[in-house]
C-alpha positions in Angstrom: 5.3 -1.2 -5.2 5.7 1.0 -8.2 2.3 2.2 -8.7 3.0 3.3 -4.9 6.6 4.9 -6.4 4.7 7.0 -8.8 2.5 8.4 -6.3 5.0 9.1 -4.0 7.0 11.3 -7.0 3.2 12.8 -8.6 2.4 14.1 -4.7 6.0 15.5 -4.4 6.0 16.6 -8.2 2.6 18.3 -7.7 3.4 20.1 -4.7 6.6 21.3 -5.8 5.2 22.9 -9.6 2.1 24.7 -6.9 5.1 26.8 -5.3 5.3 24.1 -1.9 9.0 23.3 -0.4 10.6 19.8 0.4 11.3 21.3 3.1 7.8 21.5 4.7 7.6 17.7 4.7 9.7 18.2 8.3 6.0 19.3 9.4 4.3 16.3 8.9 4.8 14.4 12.1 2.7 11.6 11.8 2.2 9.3 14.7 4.3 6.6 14.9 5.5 6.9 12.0 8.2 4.3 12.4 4.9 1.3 12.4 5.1 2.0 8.4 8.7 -0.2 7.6 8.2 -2.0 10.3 5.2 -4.0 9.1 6.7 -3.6 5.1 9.6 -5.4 6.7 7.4 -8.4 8.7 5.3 -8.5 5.1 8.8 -8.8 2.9 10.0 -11.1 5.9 7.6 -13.6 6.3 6.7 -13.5 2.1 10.2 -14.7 1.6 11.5 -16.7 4.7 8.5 -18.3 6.9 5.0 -20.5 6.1 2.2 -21.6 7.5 1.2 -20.3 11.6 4.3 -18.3 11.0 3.6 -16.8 8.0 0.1 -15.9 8.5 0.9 -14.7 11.7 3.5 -11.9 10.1 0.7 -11.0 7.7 -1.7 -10.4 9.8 0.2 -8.1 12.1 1.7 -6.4 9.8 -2.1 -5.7 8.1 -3.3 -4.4 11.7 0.1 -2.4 12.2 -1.0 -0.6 9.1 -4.6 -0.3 10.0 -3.4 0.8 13.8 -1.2 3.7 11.7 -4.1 4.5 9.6 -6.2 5.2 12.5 -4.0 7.3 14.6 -3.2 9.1 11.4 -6.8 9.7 10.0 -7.2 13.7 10.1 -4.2 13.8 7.9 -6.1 14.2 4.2 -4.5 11.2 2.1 -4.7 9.1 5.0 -8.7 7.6 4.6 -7.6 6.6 1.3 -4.2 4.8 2.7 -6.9 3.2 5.4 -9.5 2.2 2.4 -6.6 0.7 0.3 -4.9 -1.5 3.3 -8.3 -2.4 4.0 -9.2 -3.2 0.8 -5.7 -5.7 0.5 -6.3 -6.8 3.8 -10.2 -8.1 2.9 -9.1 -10.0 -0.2 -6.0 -11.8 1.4 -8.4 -12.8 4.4 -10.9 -14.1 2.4 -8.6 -16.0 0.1 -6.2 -18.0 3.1 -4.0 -14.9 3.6 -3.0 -15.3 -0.1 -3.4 -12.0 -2.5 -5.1 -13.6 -5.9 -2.9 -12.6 -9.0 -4.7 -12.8 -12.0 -3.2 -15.3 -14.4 -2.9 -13.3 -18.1 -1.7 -10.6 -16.3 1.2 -12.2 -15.1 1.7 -13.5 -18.1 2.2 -10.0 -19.1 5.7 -10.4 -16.6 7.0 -13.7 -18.1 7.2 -17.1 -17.8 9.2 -17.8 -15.3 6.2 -16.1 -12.9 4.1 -17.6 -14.2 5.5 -21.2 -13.2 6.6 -19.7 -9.9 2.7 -18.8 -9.4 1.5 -21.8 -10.7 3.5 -23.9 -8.5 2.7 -21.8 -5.7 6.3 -19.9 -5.3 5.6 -16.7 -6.4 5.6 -14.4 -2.2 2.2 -13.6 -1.1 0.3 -13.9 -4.6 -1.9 -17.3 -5.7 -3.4 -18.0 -8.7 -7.1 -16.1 -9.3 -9.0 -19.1 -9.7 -13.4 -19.3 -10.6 -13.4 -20.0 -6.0 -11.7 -16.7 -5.7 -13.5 -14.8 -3.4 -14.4 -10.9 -4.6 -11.5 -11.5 -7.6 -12.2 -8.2 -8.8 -9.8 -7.0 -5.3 -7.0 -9.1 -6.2 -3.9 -8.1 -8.1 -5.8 -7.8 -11.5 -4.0 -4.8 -13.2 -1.1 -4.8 -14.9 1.7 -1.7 -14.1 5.0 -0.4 -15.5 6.8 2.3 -13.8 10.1 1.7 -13.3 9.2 -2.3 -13.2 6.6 -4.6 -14.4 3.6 -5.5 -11.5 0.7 -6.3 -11.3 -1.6 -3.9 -8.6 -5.0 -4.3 -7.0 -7.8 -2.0 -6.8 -6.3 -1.2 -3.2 -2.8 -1.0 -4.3 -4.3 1.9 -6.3 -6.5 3.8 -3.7 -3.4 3.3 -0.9 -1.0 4.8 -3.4 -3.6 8.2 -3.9 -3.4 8.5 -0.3 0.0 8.5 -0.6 0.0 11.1 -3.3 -2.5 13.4 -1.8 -0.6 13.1 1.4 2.9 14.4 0.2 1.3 17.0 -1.9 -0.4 18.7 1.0 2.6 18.0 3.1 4.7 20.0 0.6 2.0 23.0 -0.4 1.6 24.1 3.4 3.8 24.4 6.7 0.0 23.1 8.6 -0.5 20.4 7.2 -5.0 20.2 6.3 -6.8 17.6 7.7 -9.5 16.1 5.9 -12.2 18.0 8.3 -10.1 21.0 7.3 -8.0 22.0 10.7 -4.3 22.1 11.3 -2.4 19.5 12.1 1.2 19.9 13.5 2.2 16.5 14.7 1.9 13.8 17.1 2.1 16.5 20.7 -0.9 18.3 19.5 
């Protein structure tokens, strides 16, 4: 979450120092918009109070929720990397039994106490990176400290420059550019 936090503040820092305005983020009227806590709220949900059928289920609808935003979303530039970054997440957890692989010394880096919690198999989404991880080098390998200590993947990091390059164009410009380089107003058009 706070390599996404920094990228969120870079975009909006960015466009602010080019001469954009806050207020221009009002244009961006991204479809559906509202799919984007939703499915951070089913991931937080069923990290923390469900397992098993339950659990899995949650995760995987609130992956495709993401995906489904992506999609609707792609001619917004920032978006494609939001879409390669979920996907990237999404891969990793599906090839491991839903579970993100957390790579041990770096959560060592966090404490102790995690590193029990991951070891006994406590610690949300995350398991313990292991020599039968499947692709490892996609799991949550990189240790981050902005604001808090976490550990990121390779997708956390493309998702959050989507982010980034999102807000930044959303600030420089009342049309927001799409990534084949037309206008886009919103949802209606």
């Amino acid at each position: 979450m706070s390599v996404e936090i920094l990228a969120i503040l870079i975009g909006i820092g960015f466009g602010l120092v080019k001469k954009g305005s806050i207020y221009n983020l009002a244009n961006l009227n991204l479809k559906f918009f509202w799919v984007l806590p939703v499915a951070y709220v089913l991931q937080m949900i069923s990290i923390h109070y469900f397992s098993n059928i339950l659990y899995l289920s949650m995760i995987i609808l609130s992956y495709l929720a993401l995906l489904f935003f992506c999609l609707l979303n792609i001619r917004y530039k920032g978006i494609p990397y939001m879409l390669a970054g979920i996907f990237l997440n999404f891969l990793e957890m599906t090839l491991n039994g839903m579970r993100m692989p957390a790579y041990l010394p770096s959560i060592r880096m966090l404490g102790s106490k995690l590193v029990y919690k991951l070891m006994s198999g406590n610690y949300g989404k995350s398991i313990v990176m292991t020599k039968s991880t499947r692709l490892p080098f996609l799991g949550d390998i990189i240790p981050f400290h902005f604001i808090f200590f976490d550990i990121v993947s390779i997708g956390d990091c493309v998702f959050a420059v989507g982010i980034g390059m999102l807000l930044y164009q959303a600030i420089q410009s009342k049309k927001v550019q799409t990534e084949n380089g037309g206008k886009a107003y919103g949802a209606n058009q």
